[in-house]
C-alpha positions in Angstrom: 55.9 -118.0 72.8 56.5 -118.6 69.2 56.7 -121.6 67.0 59.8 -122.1 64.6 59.2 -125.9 64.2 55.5 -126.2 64.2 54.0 -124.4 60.4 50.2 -124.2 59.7 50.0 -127.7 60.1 51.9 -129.5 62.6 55.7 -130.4 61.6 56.2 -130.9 58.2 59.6 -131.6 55.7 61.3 -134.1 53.5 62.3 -137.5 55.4 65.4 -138.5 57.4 66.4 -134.2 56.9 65.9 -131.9 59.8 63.0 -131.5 60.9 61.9 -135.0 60.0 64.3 -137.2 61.2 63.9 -140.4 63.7 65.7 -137.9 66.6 63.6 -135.2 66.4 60.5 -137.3 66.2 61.7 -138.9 69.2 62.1 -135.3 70.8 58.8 -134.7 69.8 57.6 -137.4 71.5 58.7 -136.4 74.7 57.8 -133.2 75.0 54.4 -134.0 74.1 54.3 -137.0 77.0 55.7 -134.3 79.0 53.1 -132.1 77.9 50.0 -134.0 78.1 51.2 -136.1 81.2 50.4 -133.5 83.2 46.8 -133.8 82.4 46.3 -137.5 83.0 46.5 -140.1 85.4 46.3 -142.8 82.8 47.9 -141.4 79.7 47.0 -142.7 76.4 48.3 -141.8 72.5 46.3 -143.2 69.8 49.0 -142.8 66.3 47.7 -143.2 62.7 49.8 -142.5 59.3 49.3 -142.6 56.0 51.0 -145.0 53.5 55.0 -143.6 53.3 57.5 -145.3 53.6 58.8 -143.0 55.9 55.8 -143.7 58.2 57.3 -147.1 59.9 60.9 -144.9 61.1 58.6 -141.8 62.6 56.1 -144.2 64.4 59.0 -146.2 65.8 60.5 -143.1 67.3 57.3 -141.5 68.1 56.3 -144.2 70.0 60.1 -144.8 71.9 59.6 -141.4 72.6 56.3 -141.4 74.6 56.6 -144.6 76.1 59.3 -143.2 77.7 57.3 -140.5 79.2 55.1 -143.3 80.3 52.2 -142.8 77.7 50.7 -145.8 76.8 50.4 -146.2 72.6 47.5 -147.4 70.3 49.0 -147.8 67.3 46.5 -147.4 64.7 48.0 -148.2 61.4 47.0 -146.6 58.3 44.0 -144.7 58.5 42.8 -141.2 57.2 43.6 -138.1 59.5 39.7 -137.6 60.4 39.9 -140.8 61.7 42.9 -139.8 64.1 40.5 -136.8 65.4 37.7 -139.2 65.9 39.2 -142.1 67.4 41.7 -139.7 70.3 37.8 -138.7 71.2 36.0 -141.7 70.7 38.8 -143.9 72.4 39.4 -141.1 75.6 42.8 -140.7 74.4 44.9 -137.9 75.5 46.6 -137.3 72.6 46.3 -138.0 68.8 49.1 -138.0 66.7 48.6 -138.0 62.6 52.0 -139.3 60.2 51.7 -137.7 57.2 52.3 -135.2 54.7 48.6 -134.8 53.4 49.0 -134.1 49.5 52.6 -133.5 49.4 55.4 -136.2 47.6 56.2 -139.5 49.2 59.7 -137.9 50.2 57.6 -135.5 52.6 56.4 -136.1 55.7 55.0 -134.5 59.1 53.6 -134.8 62.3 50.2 -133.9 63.8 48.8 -133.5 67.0 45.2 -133.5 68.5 43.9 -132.8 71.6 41.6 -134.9 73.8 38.6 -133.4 72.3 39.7 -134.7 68.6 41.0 -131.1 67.3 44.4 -129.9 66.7 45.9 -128.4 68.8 46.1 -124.8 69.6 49.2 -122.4 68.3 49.6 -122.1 72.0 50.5 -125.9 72.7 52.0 -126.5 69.6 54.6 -123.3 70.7 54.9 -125.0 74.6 55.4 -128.4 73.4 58.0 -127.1 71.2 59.8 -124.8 73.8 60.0 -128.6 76.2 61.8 -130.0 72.7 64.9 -128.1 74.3 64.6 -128.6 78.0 65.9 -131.8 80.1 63.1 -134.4 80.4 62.7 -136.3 83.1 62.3 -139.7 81.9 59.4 -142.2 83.7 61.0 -144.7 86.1 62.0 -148.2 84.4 58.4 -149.7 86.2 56.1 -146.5 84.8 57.4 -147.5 80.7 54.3 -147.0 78.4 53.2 -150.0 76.3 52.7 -150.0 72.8 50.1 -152.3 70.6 48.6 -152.1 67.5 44.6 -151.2 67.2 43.7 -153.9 64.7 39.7 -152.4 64.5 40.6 -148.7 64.7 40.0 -148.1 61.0 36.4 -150.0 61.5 35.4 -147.8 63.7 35.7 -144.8 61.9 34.6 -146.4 58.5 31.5 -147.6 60.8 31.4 -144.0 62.4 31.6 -142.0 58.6 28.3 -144.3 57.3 26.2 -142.7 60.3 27.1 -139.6 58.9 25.2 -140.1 56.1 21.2 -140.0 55.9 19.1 -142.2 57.3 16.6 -143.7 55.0 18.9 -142.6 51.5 21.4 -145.3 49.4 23.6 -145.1 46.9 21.7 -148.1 45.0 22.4 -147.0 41.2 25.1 -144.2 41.7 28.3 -145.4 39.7 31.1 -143.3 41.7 34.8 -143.2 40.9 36.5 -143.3 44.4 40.1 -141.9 44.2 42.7 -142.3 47.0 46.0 -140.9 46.1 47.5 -144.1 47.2 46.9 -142.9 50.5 45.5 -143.4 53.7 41.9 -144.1 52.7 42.7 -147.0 50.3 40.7 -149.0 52.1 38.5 -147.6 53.9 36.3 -145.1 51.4 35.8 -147.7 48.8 34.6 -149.9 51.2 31.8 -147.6 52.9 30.8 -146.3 49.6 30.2 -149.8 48.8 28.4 -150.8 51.8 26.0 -147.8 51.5 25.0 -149.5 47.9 27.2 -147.5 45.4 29.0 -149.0 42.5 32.3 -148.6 43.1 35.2 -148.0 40.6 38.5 -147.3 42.8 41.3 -145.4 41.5 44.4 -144.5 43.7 44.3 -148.1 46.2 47.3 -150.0 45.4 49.6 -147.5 47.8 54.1 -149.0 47.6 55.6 -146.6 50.2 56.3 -144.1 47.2 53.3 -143.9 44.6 51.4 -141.8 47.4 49.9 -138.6 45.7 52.0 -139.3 42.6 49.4 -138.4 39.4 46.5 -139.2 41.5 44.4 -137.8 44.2 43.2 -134.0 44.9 45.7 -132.1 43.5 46.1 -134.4 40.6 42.5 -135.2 39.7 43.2 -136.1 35.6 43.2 -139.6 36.9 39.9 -139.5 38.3 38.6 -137.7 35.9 39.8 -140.1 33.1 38.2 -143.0 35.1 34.8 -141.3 34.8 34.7 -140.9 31.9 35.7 -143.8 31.0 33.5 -146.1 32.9 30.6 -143.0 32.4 30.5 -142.5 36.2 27.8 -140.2 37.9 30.3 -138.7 39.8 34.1 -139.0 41.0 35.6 -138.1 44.4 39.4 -137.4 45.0 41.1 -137.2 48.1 44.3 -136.4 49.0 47.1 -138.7 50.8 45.5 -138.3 54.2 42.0 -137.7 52.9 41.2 -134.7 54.8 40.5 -132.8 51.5 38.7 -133.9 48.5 37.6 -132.7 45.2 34.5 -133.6 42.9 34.0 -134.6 39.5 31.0 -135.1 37.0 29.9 -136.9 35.0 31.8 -135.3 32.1 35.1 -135.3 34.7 34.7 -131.6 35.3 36.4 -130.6 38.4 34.6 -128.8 41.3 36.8 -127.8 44.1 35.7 -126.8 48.1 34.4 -123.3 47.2 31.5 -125.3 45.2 30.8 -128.0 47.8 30.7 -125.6 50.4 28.1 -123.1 48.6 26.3 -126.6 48.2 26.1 -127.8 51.3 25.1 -123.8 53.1 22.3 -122.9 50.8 21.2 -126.8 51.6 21.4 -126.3 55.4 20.2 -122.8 55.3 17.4 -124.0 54.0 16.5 -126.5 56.8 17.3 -124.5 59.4 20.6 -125.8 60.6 23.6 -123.7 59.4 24.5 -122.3 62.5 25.2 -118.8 62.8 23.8 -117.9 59.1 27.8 -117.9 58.2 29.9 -120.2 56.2 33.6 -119.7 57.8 36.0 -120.3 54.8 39.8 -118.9 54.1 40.9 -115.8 52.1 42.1 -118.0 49.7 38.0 -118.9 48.5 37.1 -116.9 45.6 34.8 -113.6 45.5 31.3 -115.7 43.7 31.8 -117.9 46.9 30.8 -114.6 49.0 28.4 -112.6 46.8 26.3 -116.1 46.3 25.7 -116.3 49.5 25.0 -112.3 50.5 22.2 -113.0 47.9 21.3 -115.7 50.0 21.5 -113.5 53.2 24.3 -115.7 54.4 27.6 -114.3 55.6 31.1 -115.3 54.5 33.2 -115.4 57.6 37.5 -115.2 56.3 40.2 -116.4 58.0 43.8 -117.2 57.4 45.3 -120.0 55.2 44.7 -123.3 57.1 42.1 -125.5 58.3 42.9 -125.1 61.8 41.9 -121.8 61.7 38.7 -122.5 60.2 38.0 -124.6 62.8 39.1 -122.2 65.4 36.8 -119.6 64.1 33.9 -122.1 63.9 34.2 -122.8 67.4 34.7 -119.2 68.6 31.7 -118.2 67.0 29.6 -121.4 67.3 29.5 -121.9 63.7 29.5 -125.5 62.1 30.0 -125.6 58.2 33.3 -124.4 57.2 36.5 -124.8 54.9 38.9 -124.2 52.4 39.1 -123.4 48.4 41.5 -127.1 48.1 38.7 -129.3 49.4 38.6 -129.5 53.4 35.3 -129.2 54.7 34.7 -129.0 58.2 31.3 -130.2 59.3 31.6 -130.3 63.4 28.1 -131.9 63.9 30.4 -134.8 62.1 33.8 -133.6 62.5 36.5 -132.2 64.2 38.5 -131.7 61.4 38.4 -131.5 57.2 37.5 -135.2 56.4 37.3 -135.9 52.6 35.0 -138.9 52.7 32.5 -137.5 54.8 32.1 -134.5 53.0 32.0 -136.9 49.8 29.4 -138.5 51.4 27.2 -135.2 51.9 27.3 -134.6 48.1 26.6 -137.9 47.6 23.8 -137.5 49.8 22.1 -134.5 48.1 22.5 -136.3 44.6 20.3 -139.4 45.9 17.8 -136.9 47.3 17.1 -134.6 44.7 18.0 -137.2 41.6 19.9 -134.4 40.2 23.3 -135.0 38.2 26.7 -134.1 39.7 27.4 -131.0 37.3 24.0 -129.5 38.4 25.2 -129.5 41.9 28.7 -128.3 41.7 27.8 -125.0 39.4 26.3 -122.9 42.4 27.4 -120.0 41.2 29.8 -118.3 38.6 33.3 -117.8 39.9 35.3 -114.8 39.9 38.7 -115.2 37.7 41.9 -116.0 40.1 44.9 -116.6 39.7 47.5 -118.1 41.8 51.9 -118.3 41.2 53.8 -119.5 43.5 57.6 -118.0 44.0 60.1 -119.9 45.6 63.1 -117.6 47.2 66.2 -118.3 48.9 66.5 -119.5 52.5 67.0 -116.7 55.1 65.8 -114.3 52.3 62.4 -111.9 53.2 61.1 -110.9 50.1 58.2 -109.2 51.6 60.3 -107.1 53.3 61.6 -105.7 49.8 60.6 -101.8 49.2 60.4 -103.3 45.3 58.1 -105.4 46.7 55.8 -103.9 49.1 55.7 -100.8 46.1 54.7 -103.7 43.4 51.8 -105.1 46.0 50.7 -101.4 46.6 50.4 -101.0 42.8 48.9 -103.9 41.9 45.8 -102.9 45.0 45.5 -99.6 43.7 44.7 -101.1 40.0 42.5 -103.4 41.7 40.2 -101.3 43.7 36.7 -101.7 42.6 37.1 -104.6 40.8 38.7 -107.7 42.4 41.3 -108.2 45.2 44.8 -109.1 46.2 46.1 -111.6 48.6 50.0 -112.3 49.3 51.2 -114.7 51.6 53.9 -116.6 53.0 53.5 -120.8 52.5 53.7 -122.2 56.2 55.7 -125.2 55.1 57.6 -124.2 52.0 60.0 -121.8 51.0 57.9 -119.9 48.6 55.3 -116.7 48.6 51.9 -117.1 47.0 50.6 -114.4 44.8 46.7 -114.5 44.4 44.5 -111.9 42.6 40.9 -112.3 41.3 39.0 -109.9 38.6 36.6 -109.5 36.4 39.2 -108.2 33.5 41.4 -111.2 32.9 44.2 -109.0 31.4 44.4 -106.3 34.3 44.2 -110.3 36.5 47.7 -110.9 34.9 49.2 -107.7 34.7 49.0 -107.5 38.2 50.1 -110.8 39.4 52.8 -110.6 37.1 54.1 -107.3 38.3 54.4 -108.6 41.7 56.0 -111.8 40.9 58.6 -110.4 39.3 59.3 -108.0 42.2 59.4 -110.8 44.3 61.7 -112.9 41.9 63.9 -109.9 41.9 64.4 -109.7 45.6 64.4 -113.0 46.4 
């Protein structure tokens, strides 16, 4: 089976158009009662969402959806997405379901799904849920209904939860950290478990409207957060994204550091105590080439995989590995986590700053990246670039050049229209020739 409405990460589009409308969220609904009904004799959702407006009209018709089917529904309210993951565990729900759009605009929005163990689910049940969205469901009888009620001490849990995650016997007594939170789902909960482990706190990104969500704040707009440490001469800043699954850190001076950093971090840390599993850091093909050749120095391995957290995490498990990630900030501990969760992994750096008394731009320079860069081309619905012989002779060209010296990585986005041209080496001007030559073959053909 194949999946047409699911991308790399669950449903995902602009709100009240196809695929994000109340209907199809109520589709979606039933199929997945349907789905996971079958597996439970006392079927239980638990549904968090992030801070868009469009939240309240997709949990409504979520919820009509599976109570239908019989499920009964937690309703969470806001929370971050790692907190979905841990509570559909922690709460023996049989299904999780995640509103939100991660780092995307407030017009965005999407849809989630995690199993009973807390991970997403699988491209398999993602492409059979989807194949139910056509069939004739069988509604529950009017005495089987599902209930819905709201989980007032869900996002306690997982703020209590994220503090055991960091070591016992350490504080953040004397760090001054800028906490920034896109005007997203973590408003309130990272501030206040930074604050609780004995940080000074100095939040940036907590005041969400329905619409300010990601808007010149968070991960992928870090100026704000960088501007606040400096400002207030911070020892560090943290940025997460809308559904603080990903995060970014800052120095002292505001300097960015983004996953490929934390993650070099945080293996060379555990290799040296004797817990990174497997000897392997699982990250993405997206994570630049220093990433891998500081840890073969090491004796580590870099294990790639394509775009997308989930398949980090599905690589992880296959091959028993537990530290892995992307480039834009998830990290995926699972000895914490079933998925990328931006606090936690805040809280690790955090961590090895209080034990080594070390500042924030010493630990986020582990090694010397290689020069990438990344354009992004947006083409015309129905159109396959990538199909182009002008294309696929402008990719071939631009390897050739390449060999010896750097690499080349095209690739469909999963949940926009556009194709991402990425190239890293050493020669910055041969680094431009090259992506430019295939950007404007793919600009030509689509």
């Amino acid at each position: 089976m194949t999946r047409k409405l699911f991308g790399t990460d669950g449903v995902r589009g602009t709100a009240n158009t196809a695929p994000m409308t109340a209907e199809i969220a109520l589709r979606l609904g039933l199929a997945a009662g349907k789905y996971f009904q079958r597996k439970s004799v006392l079927p239980r959702v638990v549904i968090g969402k992030d801070t868009r407006l469009s939240g309240y009209m997709l949990e409504n018709a979520l919820t009509a959806g599976l109570t239908s089917m019989g499920m009964n529904v937690l309703l969470l309210g806001p929370v971050p997405t790692p907190a979905v993951g841990y509570l559909t565990r922690s709460m023996r729900a049989d299904l999780g379901v995640m509103i939100s759009a991660s780092h995307n605009p407030h017009q965005d929005n999407g849809i989630k799904f995690f199993g009973p163990d807390g991970f997403k689910l699988s491209d398999a049940a993602e492409a059979e849920i989807e194949e139910l969205l056509g069939a004739d469901i069988p509604l529950a009888d009017a005495a089987d209904i599902g209930r819905a009620r709201r989980i007032e001490d869900g996002r306690g849990r997982y703020q209590e939860y994220a503090k055991t995650t960091f070591p016992q016997g350490l504080r953040l007594d004397g760090l001054k950290v800028v906490i920034d939170c896109a005007n997203g789902a973590a408003y309130r909960a990272a501030p206040e478990v930074l604050w609780e482990l004995g940080a000074d706190v100095i939040p940036v990104g907590t005041s969400p409207n329905g619409k300010n969500i990601n808007l010149r704040c968070g991960s992928t707009n870090p100026d704000a957060a960088a501007e606040a440490v400096v400002a207030h001469g911070a020892d560090v800043g943290i940025s997460l994204d809308g559904d603080a699954d990903r995060m970014m850190i800052l120095d002292q001076n505001g300097r960015v550091a983004d996953g490929d950093q934390i993650m070099a971090l945080l293996a060379a840390r555990w290799a040296d105590e004797g817990r990174l599993a497997g000897g392997a850091l699982v990250a993405t093909v997206m994570s630049n080439l220093g990433l891998e050749r500081f840890l073969e120095g090491r004796g580590l391995r870099l294990e790639r995989t394509p775009v997308g957290d989930r398949y980090v995490v599905e690589r992880m498990r296959a091959g028993g590995f537990n530290l892995g990630g992307e480039q834009s900030g998830h990290i995926v501990m699972t000895d914490y986590t079933t998925t990328g969760d931006g606090l936690v992994a805040g809280l690790q750096f955090l961590a090895e700053m209080a034990r080594s008394g070390r500042a924030a731009s010493d630990l986020t320079q582990s090694f010397e990246t290689v020069p990438q860069m990344l354009k992004n081309v947006r083409y015309r619905a129905g159109q396959e670039p990538l199909s182009d012989t002008r294309v696929q002779a402008a990719i071939a060209g631009a390897e050739a050049k390449l060999v010896g010296s750097g690499r080349l990585l095209i690739r469909k986005s999963g949940t926009e229209p556009l194709i991402r041209v990425m190239a890293e080496s050493e020669d910055p001007a041969l680094l431009a020739q090259v992506v430019d030559d295939v950007v404007a073959a793919v600009e030509a053909a689509g």
